[in-house]
C-alpha positions in Angstrom: -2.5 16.3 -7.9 0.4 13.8 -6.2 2.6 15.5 -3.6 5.9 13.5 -2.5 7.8 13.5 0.6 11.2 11.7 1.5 12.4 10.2 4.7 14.7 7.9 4.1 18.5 8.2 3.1 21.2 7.0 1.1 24.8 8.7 1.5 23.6 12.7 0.5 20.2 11.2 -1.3 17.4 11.3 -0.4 14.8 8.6 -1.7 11.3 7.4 -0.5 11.4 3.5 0.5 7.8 3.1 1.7 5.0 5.2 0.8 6.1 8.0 -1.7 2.7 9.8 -2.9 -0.3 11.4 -1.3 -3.1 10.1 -3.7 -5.8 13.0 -4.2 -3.7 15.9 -2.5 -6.6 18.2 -1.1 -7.9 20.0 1.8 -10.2 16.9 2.4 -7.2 15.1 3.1 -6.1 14.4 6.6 -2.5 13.6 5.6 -2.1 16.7 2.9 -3.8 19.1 5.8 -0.7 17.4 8.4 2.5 17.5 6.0 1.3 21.1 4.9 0.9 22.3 8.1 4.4 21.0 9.4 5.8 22.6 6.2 7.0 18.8 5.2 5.2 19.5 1.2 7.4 19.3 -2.1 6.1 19.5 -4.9 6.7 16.5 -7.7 9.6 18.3 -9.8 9.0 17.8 -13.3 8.8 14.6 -14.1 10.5 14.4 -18.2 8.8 12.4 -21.0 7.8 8.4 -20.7 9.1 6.2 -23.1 8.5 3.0 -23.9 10.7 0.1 -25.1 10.1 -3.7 -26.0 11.7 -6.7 -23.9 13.7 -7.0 -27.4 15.7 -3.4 -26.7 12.8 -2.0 -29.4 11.4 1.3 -29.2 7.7 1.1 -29.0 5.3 4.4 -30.4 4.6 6.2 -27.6 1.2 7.9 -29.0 0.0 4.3 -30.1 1.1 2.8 -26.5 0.0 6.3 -24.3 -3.5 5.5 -25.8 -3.7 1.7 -25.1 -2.6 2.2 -22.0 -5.6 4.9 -21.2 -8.0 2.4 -23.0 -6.7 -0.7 -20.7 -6.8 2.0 -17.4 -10.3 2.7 -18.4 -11.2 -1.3 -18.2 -9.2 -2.0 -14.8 -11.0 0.3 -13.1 -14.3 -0.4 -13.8 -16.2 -0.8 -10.0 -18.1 -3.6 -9.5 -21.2 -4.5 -7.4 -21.4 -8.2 -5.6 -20.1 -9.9 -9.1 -18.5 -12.9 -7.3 -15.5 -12.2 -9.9 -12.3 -11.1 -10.0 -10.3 -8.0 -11.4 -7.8 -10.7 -13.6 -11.2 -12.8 -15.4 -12.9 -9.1 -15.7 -9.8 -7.4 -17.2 -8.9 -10.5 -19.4 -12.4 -10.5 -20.7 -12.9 -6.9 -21.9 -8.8 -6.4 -23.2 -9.5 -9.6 -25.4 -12.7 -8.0 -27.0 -10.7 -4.6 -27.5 -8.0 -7.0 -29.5 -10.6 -8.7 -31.4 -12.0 -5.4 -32.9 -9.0 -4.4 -34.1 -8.6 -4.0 -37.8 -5.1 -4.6 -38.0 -3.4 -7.2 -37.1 -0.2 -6.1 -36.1 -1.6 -4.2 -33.8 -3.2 -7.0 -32.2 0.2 -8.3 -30.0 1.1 -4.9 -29.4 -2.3 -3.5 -27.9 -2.1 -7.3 -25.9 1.6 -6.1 -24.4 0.4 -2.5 -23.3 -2.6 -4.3 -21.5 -0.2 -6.4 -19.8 1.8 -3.6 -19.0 -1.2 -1.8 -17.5 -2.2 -5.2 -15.6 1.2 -4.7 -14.0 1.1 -1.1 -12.9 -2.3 -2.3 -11.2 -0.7 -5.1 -9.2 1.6 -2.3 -7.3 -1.0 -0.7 -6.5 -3.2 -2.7 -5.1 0.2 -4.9 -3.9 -1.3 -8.1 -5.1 0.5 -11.1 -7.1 -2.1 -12.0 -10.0 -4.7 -10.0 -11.1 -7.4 -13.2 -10.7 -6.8 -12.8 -6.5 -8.0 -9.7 -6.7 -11.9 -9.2 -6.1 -13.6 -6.8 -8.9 -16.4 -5.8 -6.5 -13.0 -4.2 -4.0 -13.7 -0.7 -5.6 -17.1 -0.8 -4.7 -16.0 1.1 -1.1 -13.6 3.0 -2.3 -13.2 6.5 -2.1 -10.6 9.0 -2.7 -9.8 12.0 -0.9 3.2 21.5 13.5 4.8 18.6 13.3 2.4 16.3 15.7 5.6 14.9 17.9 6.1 17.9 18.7 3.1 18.4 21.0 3.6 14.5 22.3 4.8 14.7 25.9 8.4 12.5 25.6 8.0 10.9 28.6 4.8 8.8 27.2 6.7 7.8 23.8 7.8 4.9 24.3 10.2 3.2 21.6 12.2 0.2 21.3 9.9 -2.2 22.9 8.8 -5.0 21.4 5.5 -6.1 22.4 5.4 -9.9 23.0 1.9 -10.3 24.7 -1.1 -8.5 24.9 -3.4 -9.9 28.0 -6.5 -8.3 28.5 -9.9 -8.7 30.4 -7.9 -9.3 33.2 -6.9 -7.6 36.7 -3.6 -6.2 36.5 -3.5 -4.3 39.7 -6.8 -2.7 38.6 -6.2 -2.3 35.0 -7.6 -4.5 32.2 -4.9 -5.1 30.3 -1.3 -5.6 30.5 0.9 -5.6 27.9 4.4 -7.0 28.1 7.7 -6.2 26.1 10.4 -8.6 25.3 12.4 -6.5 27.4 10.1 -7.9 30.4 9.0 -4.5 31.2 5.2 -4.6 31.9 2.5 -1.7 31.0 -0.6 -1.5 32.6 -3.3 0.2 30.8 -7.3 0.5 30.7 -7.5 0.6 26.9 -4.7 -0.6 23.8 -5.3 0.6 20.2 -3.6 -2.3 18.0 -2.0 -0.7 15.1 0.2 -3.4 13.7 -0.2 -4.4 10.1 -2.3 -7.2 8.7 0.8 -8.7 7.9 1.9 -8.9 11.4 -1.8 -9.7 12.6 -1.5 -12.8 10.2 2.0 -13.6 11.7 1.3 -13.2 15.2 -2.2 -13.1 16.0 -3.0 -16.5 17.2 -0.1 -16.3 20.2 0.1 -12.5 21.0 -3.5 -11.7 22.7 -4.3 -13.7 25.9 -7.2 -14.4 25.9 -7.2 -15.2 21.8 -8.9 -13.3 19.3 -12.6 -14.0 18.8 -13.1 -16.4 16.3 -14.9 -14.0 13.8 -12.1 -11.6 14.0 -9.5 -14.6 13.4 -11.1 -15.4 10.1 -11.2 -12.0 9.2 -7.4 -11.6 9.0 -6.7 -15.1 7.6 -9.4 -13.8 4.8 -8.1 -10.7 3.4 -4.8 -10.5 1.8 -1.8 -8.6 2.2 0.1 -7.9 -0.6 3.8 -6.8 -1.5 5.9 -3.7 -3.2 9.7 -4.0 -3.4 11.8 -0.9 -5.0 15.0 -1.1 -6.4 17.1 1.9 -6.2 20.0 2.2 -8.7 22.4 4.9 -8.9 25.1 5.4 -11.3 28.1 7.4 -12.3 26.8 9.4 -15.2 23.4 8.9 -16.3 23.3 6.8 -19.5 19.7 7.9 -20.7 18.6 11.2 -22.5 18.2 14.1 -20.4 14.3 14.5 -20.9 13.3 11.2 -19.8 11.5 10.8 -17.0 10.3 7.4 -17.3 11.0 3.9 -19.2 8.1 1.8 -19.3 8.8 -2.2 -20.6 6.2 -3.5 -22.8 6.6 -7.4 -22.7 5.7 -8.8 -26.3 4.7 -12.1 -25.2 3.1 -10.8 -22.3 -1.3 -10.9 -21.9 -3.5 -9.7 -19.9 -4.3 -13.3 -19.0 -0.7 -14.1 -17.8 -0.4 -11.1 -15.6 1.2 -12.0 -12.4 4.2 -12.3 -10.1 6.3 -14.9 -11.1 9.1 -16.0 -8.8 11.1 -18.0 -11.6 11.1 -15.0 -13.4 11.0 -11.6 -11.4 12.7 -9.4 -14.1 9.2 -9.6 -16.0 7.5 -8.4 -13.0 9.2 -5.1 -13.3 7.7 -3.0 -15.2 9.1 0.2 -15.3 11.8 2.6 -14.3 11.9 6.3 -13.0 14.4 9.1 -12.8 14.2 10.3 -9.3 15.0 14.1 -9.6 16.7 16.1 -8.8 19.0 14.0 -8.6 19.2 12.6 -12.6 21.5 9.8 -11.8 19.4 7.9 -9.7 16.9 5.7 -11.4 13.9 3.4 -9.4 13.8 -0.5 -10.2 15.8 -2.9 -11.4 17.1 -2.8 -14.9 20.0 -5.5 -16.7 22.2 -3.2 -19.1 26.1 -2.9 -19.7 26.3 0.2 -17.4 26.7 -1.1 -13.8 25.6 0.7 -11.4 28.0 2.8 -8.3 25.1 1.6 -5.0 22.4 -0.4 -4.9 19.2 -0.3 -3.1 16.8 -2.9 -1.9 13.7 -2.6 0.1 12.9 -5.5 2.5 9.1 -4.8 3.4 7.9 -8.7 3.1 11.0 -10.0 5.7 10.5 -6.9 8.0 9.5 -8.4 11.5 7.5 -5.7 12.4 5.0 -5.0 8.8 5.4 -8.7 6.9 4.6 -6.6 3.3 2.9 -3.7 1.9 -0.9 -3.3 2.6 -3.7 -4.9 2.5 -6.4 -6.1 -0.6 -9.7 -7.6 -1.1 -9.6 -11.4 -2.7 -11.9 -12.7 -4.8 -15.0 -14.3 -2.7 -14.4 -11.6 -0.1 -16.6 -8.5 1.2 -15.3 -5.3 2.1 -17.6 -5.2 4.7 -15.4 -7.7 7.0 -12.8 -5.0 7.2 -15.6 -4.0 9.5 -15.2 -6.7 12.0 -11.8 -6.3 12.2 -12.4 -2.6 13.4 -14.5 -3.8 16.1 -12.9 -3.3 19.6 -12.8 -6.3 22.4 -15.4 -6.2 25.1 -14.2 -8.2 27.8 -16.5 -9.0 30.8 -14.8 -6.2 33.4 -14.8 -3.0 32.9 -14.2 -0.6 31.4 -15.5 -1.6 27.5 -13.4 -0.9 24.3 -10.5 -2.7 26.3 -8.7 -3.5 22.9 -9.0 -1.5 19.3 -7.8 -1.9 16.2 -6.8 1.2 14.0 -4.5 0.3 10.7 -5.3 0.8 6.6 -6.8 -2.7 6.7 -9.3 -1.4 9.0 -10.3 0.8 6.9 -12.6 -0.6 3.7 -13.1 2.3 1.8 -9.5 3.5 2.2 -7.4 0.6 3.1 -4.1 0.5 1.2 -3.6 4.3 2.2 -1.6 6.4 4.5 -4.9 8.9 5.0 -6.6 5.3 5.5 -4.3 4.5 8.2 -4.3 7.7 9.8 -8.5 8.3 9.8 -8.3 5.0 11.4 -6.4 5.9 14.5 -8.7 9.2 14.6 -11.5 7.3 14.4 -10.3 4.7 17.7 -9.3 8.2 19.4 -12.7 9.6 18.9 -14.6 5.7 20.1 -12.0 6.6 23.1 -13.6 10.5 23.9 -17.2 9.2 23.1 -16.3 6.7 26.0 -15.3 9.6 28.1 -18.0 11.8 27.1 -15.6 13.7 25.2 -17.2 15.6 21.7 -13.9 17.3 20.2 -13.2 15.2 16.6 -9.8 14.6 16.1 -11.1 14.8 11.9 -11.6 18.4 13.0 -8.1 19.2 14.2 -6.2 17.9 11.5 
């Protein structure tokens, strides 16, 4: 079951710009248990029929195109163990033997399109540009699973200070670390938990902590990848599509699984399919080129944002999940106390990086390093 929640808006509209779904909404959930118990839950409206039409304005079957899609899904997903190979060489591989065994030929380029189309849907999830950058052996950690301001005392939240440099492992009137906003304003502190995104690690890393990073953990961000999801937000007049629609898949007919990627020259092809956002029906998700123009337009800027750089993060081919580790590790300086610097984020996080619960276990998991430090036993996993 997939919950959605919105908290972003557009005149009276509401509509999600960053992450839209809880994948695997259950009690085991940390972010389900949260939004449930701050009464912040909706439950997906229904969602209408998916259709599918050809790049040519054709309508394709949608029982012959539901079940290539579930037969490419199947392949995609396959988990791998220390292969050395990536998702785009495995997926190209086992689509081209489905193809191959196919009787009929004409359904040859259209089973082809569908796995393209499924190649697609996988690159926005994982928020990867080409299918061959992605390592098949990523899945192989994987696993699926009051409102808290509230009880935050204001006078420790902080906000609108941008943080410029992080010294630590020094002696800032006793404390450790110092951290210093663009504002000038200095904060003295014995520990800092490092939540920015990979993307921002990437951008800033080498100039932001004094003194730099270790090397190991330097090589860890330039390693892994960190991918990108823009959404398009279109919202017309009148809607122009049939009432019960609730989705329009494009199935590309000189598309392959081969040639799945993100190609600047020709973005359109990167989109691969549209949504009704209900309730409200006139408001569809992505980008589409017809004769009915639309009354607002909506962009998402994740990749120029200063302060995320892009989505989340993925595993590339040649890489192990395991070095998500070392970028968990906290910095031990020479003074005391220990754990003087920790790093909390979904890229910390190898077997649920890419994920809000990923992001939010992680910054539970520093917390409790924190009260083990301080001899303190309460799990923050046990409050949620």
């Amino acid at each position: 079951m997939s919950l959605s929640f919105s908290f972003c808006v557009k005149g009276n509209v509401c509509v999600d710009t960053g992450a839209q779904y809880i994948h695997g909404a259950s009690e085991k959930n940390p972010v389900y248990c949260l939004l449930k118990k701050s009464g912040h839950l909706n439950q997906i409206p229904e969602m209408g029929k998916e259709t599918f039409y050809s790049n040519k304005g054709h309508k394709v079957d949608a029982n012959f195109a539901r079940c290539a899609y579930e037969a490419g899904e199947e392949i995609i997903r396959y988990r791998g163990s220390n292969t050395g190979r990536s998702l785009g060489e495995h997926y190209a591989e086992k689509t081209q033997s489905v193809i191959d065994s196919l009787q009929d030929d004409d359904e040859k380029p259209r089973m082809q399109s569908v796995f393209a189309l499924v190649g697609k849907d996988m690159l926005i999830d994982v928020g990867a540009s080409d299918l061959h950058r992605i390592s098949l052996d990523s899945w192989q950690y994987y696993i699926n699973m009051g409102d808290s301001l509230n009880d935050f005392p204001k006078d420790r939240l902080l906000l609108k200070r941008e943080v410029s440099k992080i010294k630590w492992d020094g002696s800032f009137s006793v404390y450790p670390v110092c951290v210093i906003c663009e504002n000038g304003e200095e904060i003295l502190a014995d520990h800092v938990i490092v939540t920015i995104s990979l993307g921002c690690l990437k951008a800033q890393a080498s100039s932001l902590f004094i003194p730099s990073l270790p090397t190991e953990k330097m090589e860890v961000i330039d390693k892994l990848c960190f991918g990108n999801i823009a959404k398009i937000f279109l919202e017309y007049k009148e809607a122009f599509w049939e009432n019960d629609v609730g989705s329009i898949s494009l199935i590309y007919e000189d598309d392959t699984p081969v040639s799945v990627s993100t190609n600047k020259m020709q973005w359109l092809k990167n989109v691969q399919s549209f949504s009704v956002l209900r309730p409200k029906e006139r408001l569809m998700l992505y980008q589409m080129t017809v004769k009915f123009s639309p009354k607002s337009i909506l962009c998402t800027k994740w990749r120029s944002s200063k302060f995320i750089k892009g989505s989340y993060a993925f595993l590339p081919v040649g890489v192990d999940g395991q070095v998500m580790d070392t970028l968990a590790q906290p910095l031990v300086g020479s003074r005391h106390p220990p754990d003087q610097i920790l790093f909390a984020g979904e890229a910390t996080m190898k077997t649920l990086y890419g994920t809000v619960q990923g992001a939010l276990l992680s910054g539970h998991r520093e917390a409790d390093r924190l009260a083990a430090h301080y001899k303190k036993t309460t799990s923050l996993d046990k409050q949620v």
